[in-house]
C-alpha positions in Angstrom: 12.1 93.4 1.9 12.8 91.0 -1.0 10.4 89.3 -2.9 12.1 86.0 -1.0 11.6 87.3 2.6 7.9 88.3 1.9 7.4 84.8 0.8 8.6 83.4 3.9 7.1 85.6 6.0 3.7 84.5 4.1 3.9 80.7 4.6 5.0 81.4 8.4 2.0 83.5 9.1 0.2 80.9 7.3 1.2 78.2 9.2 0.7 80.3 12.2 -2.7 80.6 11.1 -3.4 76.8 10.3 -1.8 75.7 13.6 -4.0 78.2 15.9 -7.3 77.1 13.6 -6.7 73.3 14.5 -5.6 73.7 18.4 -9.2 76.1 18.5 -10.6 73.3 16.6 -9.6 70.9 19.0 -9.9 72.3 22.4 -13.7 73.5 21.8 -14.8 70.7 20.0 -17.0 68.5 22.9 -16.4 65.4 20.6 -18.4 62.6 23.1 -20.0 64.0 25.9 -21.0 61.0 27.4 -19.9 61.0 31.1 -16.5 58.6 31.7 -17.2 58.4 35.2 -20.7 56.7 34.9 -19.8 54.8 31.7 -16.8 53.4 33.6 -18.4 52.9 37.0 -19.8 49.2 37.6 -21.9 51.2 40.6 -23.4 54.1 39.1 -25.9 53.9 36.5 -27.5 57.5 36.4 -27.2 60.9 38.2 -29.9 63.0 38.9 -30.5 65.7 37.6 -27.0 65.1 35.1 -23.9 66.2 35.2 -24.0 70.2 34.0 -27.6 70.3 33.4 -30.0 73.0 34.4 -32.4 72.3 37.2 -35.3 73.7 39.3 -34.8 74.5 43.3 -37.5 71.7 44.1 -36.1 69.0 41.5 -35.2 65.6 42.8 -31.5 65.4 43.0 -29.7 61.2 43.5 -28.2 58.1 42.2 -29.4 55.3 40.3 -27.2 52.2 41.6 -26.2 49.2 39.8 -28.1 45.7 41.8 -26.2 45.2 44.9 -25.5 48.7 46.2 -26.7 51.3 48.9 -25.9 55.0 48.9 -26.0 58.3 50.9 -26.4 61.6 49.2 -24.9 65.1 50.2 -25.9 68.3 48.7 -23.8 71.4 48.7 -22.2 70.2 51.6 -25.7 69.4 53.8 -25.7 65.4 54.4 -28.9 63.9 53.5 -30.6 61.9 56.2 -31.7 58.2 55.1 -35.6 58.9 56.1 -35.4 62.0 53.8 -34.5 59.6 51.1 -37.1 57.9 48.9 -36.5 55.8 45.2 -37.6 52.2 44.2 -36.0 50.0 46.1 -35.4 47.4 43.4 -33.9 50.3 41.1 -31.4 50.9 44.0 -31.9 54.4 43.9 -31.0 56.8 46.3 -33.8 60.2 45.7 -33.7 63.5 47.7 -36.8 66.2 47.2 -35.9 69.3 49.0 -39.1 70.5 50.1 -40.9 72.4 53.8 -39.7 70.3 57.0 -36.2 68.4 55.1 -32.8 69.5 55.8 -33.2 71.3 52.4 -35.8 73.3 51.4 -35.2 74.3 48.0 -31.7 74.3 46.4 -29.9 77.5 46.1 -29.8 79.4 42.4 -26.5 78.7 40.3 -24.1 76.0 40.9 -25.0 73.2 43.2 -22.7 70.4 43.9 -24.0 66.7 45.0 -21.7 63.4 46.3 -22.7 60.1 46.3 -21.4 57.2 48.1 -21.9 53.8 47.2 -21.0 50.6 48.9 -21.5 47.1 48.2 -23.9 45.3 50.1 -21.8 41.9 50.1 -18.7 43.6 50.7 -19.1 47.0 53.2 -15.0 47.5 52.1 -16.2 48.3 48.3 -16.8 51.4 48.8 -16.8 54.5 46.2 -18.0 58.1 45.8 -18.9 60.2 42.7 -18.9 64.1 43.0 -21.5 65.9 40.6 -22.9 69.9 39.7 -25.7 70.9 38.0 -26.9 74.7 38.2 -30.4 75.4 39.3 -32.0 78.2 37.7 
């Protein structure tokens, strides 16, 4: 190999190199982990517990709605009954507790999945839903 081809072959695994640093740079970077879909929703102010956090299996698990919405929760599939919901009223919250004698207990270990839906109180047709998992240790 000339001197020539060993240079080339140099600044191409170089660049190789560089190019592979920045792309590993850039996909594992979490750069702003604030959540789009509440910072964008006019309906949803806060998700309980957040998005990817850890959580206990008797932690309160709803939605804190913006003034002028209701909600309904379900939990890994099991649809929360509105008596089995509790929060301050002039928060527009929508809480579930599992605990003895509700349709959930305690939540399951690992991943657990939540939905909300919201609606608008003046206007039934303004209706949304927001999908959520946390993992319970």
């Amino acid at each position: 190999m000339t001197q020539k081809q060993r240079l080339i072959a140099a600044l191409l695994l170089g660049a190789g190199a560089a190019c592979f640093l920045v792309l590993f740079w850039f996909y594992n970077d979490p750069g702003d982990t604030s959540d789009i879909s509440i910072e964008r929703n006019l309906a949803v102010e806060q998700l309980f517990p957040a998005r990817g956090a850890a959580a206990f299996q008797q932690q309160e698990v709803g939605v804190d709605l913006a003034s002028g919405f209701q909600g309904s929760l379900v939990i890994d599939g099991v649809a929360i009954p509105a008596a089995q919901t509790h929060g301050i009223a002039e928060l527009n919250q929508v809480l579930f507790r599992p605990d003895d004698g509700q349709v959930i207990e305690q939540l399951p270990a690992g991943e657990v999945c939540a939905t909300a839906t919201y609606q608008s109180i003046e206007d039934p047709t303004d209706v949304g839903i927001i999908d959520w998992c946390f993992v319970v240790n």
